[in-house]
C-alpha positions as CSV (number, residue, x, y, z in Angstrom):
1,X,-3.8,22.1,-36.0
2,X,-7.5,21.9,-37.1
3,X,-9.2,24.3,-34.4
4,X,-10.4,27.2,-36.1
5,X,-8.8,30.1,-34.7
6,X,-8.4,32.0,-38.2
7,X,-12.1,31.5,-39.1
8,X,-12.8,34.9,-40.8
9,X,-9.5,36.0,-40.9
10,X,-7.7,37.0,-44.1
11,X,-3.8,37.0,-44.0
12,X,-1.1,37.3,-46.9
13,X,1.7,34.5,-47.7
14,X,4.4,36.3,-50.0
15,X,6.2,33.5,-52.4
16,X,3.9,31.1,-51.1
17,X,4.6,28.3,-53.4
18,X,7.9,27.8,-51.9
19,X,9.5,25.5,-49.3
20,X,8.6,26.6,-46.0
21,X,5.7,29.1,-47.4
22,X,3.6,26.0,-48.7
23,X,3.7,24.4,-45.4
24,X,2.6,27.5,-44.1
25,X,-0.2,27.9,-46.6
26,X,-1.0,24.5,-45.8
27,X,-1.6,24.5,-41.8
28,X,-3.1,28.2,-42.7
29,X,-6.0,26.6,-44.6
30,X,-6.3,23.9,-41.8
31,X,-6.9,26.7,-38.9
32,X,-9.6,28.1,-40.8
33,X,-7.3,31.5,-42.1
34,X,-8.3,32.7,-45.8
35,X,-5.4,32.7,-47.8
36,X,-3.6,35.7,-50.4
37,X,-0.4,33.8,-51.6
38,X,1.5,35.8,-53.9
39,X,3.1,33.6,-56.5
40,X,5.7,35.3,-59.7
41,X,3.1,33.5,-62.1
42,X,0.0,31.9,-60.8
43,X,-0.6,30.5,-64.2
44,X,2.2,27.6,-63.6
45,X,0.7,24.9,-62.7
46,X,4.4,23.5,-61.1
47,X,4.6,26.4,-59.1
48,X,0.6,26.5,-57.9
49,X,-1.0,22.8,-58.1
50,X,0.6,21.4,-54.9
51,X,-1.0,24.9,-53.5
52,X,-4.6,24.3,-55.1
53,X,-5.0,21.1,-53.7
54,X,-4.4,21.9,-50.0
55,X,-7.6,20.9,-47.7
56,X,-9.7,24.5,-47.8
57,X,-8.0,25.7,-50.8
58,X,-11.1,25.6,-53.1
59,X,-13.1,27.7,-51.0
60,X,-10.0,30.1,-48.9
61,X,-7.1,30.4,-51.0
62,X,-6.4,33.2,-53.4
63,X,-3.2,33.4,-55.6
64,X,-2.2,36.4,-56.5
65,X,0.6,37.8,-58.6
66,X,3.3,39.7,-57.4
67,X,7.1,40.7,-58.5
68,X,9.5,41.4,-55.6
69,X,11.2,44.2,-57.4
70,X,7.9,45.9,-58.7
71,X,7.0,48.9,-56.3
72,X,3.2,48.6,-55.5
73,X,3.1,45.2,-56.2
74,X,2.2,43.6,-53.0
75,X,-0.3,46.2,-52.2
76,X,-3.4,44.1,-54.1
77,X,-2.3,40.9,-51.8
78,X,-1.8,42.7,-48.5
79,X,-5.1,44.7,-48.9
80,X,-7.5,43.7,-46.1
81,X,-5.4,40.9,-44.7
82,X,-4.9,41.0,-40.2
83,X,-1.5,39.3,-40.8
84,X,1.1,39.3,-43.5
85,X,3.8,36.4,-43.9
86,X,7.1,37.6,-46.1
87,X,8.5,34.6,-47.0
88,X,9.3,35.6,-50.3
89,X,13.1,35.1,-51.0
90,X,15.2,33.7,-53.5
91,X,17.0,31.5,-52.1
92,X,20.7,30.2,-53.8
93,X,24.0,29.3,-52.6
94,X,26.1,29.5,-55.4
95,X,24.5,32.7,-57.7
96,X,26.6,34.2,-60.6
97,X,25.1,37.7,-60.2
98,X,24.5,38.0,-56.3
99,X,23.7,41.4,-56.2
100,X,20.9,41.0,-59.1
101,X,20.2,37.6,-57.8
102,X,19.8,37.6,-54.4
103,X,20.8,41.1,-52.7
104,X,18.3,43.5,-54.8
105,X,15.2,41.0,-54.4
106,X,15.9,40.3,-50.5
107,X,16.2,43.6,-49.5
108,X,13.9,45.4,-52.0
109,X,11.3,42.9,-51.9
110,X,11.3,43.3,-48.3
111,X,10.3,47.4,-48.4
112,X,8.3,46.9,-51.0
113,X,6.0,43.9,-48.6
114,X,6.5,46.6,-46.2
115,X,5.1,49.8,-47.9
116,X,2.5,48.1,-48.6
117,X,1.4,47.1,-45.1
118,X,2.0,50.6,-44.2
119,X,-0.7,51.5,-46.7
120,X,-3.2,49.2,-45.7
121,X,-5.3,50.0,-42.3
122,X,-6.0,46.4,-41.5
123,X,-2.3,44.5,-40.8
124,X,-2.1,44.3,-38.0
125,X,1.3,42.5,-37.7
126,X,4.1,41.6,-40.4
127,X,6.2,37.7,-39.6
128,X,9.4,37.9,-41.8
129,X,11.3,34.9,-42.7
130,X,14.8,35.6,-42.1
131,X,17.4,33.2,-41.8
132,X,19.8,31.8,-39.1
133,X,22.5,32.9,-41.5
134,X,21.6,36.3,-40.3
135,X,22.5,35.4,-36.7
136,X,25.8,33.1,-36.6
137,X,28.7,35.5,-38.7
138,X,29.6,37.6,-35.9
139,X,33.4,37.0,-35.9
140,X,33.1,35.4,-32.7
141,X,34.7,31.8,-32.8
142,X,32.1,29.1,-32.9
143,X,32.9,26.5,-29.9
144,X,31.3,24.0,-27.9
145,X,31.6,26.5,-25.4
146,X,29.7,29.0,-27.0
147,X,25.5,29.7,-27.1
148,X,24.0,31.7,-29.7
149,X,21.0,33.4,-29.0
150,X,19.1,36.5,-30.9
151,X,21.0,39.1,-29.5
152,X,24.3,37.8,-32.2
153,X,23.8,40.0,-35.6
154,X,25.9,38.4,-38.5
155,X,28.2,41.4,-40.1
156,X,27.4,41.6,-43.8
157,X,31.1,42.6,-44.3
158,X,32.2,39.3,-43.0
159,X,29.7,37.4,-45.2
160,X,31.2,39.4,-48.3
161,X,34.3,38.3,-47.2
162,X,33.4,34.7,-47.5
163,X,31.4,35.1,-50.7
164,X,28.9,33.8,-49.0
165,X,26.0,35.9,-50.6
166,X,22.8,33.9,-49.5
167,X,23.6,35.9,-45.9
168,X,24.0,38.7,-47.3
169,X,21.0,38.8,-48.7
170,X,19.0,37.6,-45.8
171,X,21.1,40.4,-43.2
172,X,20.5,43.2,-45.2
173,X,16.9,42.1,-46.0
174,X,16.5,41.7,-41.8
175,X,18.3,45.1,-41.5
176,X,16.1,46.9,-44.1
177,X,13.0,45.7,-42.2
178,X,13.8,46.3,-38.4
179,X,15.0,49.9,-39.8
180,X,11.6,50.3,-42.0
181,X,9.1,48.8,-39.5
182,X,10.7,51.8,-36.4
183,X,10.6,54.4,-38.7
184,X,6.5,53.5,-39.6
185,X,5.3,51.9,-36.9
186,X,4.5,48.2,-38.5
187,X,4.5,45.7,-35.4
188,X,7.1,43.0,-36.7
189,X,8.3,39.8,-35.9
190,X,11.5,38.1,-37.3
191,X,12.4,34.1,-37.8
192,X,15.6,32.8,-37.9
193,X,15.4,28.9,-39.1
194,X,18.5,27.0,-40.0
195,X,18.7,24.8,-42.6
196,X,14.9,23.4,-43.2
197,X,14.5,20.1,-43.7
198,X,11.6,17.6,-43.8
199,X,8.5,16.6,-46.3
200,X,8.4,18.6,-49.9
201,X,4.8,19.6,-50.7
202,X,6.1,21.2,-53.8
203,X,7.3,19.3,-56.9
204,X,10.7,21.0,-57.3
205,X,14.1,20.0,-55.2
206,X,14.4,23.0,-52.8
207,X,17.9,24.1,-52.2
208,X,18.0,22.7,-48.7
209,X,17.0,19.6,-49.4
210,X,19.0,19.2,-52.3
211,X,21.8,19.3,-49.1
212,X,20.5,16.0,-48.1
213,X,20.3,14.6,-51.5
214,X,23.6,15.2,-52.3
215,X,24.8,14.3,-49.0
216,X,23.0,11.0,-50.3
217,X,24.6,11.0,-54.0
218,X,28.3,12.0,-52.6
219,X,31.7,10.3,-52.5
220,X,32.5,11.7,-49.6
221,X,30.6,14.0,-46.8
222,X,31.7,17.8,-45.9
223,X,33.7,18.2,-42.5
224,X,30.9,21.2,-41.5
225,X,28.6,21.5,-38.0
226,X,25.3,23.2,-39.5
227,X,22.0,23.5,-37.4
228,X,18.9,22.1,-38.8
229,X,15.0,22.3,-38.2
230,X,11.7,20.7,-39.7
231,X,9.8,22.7,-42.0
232,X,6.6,21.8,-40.0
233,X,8.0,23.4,-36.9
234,X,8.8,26.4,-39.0
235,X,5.5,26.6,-40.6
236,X,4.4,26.0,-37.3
237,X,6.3,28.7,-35.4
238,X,5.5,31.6,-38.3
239,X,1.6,31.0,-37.2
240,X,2.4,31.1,-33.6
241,X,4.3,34.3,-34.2
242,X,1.7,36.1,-35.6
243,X,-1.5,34.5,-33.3
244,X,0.5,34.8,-29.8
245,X,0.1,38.9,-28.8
246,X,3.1,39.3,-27.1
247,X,4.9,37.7,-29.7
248,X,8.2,40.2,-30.5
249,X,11.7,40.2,-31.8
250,X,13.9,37.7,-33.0
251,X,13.4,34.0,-32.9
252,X,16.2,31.5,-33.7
253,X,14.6,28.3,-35.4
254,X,17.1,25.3,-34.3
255,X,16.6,21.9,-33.1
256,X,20.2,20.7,-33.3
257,X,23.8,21.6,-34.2
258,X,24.7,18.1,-36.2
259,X,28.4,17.5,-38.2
260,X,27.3,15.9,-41.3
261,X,29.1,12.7,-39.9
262,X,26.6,12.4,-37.4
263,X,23.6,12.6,-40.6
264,X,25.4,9.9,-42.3
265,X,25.1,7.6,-39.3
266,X,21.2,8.1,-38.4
267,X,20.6,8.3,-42.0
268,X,22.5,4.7,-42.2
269,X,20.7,3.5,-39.2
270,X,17.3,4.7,-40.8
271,X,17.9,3.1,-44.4
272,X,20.3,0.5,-44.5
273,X,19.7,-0.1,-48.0
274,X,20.7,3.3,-49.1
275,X,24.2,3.9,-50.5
276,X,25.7,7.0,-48.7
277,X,28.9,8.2,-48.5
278,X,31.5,6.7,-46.2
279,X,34.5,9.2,-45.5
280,X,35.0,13.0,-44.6
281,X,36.2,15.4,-47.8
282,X,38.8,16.3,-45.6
283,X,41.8,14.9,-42.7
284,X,41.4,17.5,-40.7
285,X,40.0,17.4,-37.2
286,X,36.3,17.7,-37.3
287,X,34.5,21.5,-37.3
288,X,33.6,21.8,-33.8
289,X,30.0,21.8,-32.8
290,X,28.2,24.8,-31.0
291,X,25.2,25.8,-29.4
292,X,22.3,27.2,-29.9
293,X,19.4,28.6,-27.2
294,X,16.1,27.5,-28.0
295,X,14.2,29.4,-24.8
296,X,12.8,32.1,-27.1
297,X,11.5,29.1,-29.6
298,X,10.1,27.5,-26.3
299,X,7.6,30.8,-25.9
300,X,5.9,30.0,-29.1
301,X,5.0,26.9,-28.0
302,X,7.5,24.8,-30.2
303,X,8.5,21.2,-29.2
304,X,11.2,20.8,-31.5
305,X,11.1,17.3,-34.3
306,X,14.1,15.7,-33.7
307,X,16.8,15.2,-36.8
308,X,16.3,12.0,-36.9
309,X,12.9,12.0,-37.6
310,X,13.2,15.0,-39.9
311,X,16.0,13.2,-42.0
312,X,13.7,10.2,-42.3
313,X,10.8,12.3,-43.6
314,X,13.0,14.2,-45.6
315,X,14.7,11.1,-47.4
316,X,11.0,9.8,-47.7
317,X,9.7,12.5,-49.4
318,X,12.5,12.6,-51.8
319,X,12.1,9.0,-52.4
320,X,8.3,9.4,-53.0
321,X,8.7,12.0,-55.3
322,X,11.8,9.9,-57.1
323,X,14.7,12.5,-56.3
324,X,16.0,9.0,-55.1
325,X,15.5,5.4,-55.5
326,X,16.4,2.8,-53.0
């Protein structure tokens, strides 16, 4: 990833000390791209020091701060940047307020990341990180039989339903933005990872890793079929999105449908040492894998890291930074 190909370029990372944004700040800096991350408060050094010690970060990163929920505050950050990345989500799975949580920062966030591209003459193109959670809820069944592709919308009633109010927060966020962007003429491109695993650059346990180390620390392991994806070939994907022209739509960020069974097995194969878990939390027969296309993903030029090596990079990192010891 070290060609130059953003070598006078200025682009905008939105909550870019997180998960998959640091990554993405990360291979930024390695192309060559001058960097406007937007952090809540880039006076903390657990939030920013992982970020100021990236490869180019001295001389071509810029942290600026920015509140979701403030109108106008994004404009500083998006000035004079080509391409702006809206990572910028929280991201929770069990929240007590949801709608003052997650709902109002999603969604509002979003317009306000928006309005401020709309301002600014320069972007050229806006990638937004949604979620796959904003894809899978249709009502459809999922079965083995089944392939989900970009054209499946999750409904947000069904979500509320569930009390699941991460996807909420990520549909309506994707809804706000494809309704925004065709009312003002923003050129926009949506990603849809699963759940991201693979190396932490940042200090803090990220809620989808913390998956995997509790997976790790548990009695027993959930009877659920979730699709996963390396946070490299997210990182990855967000650049290709915005560098490949004809670059449009939806993209679904999956590299397999796994049961957490089948985790517990490579992850015993991988580290034989480590205790894990040895039955299901439930009898019943196990949640039924489905699939998921990956020909859109293929246009950006994404060859997929396979679970098992994303597991082992994922338990290493947690090791390294002493989440776990084994």
């Amino acid at each position: 990833m070290g060609n130059n190909v953003g070598e006078g370029k200025v682009v905008c990372v939105t909550g870019a000390s997180g998960y998959i944004a640091s990554w993405l700040v990360k291979f930024l800096l390695l192309r060559g791209y001058t960097v406007k991350g937007t952090v809540r408060d880039p006076n903390d050094p657990r939030k920013v020091d992982h970020l100021l010690k990236l490869d180019g970060a001295k001389e071509r990163l810029r942290l600026i701060k920015a509140d979701l929920q403030e109108e106008g505050s994004f404009d500083q950050a998006v000035e004079g940047c080509e391409g702006v990345f809206h990572t910028a989500s929280p991201c929770y799975f069990d929240p007590i307020d949801p709608q003052t949580e997650l709902i109002d920062p999603a969604v509002e966030g979003t317009l306000n990341v928006l309005r401020s591209c709309a301002k600014s003459s320069n972007a050229k193109r806006v990638v937004l990180t949604s979620s796959f959670a904003a894809v899978t809820h249709t009502g459809k069944p999922l079965t083995p039989d089944v392939v989900v592709d970009e054209t499946w919308f999750s409904s947000p009633d069904i979500c509320r339903g569930m009390k699941r109010w991460y996807h909420v927060s990520k549909i309506l966020a994707e809804e706000a933005a494809w309704k925004y962007v065709k009312e003002n003429g923003i050129d926009l491109v949506v990603l849809n990872p699963a759940f991201v695993i693979g190396p932490l650059l940042q200090p803090s346990l990220n809620e989808t890793c913390a998956i995997i180390f509790k997976l790790i620390k548990g009695q027993t392991f959930p009877n659920y079929s979730a699709a996963w994806v390396n946070v490299k070939d997210v990182a990855n994907a967000h650049i290709q999105a915005f560098e490949i022209p004809s670059a449009s739509g939806r993209y679904i960020l999956v590299e397999r449908v796994a049961h957490y069974s089948e985790h517990v097995k490579i992850l015993h194969e991988l580290f034989p040492t480590l205790q894990l878990p040895e039955k299901c939390a439930d009898d019943k027969p196990s949640m039924p894998k489905y699939q998921v296309s990956k020909e859109k993903a293929m246009t950006l030029g994404i060859d997929f890291i396979p679970l098992e090596l994303s597991l082992k990079e994922t338990v290493e990192s947690l090791k390294e930074k002493n989440f776990i010891n084994f």
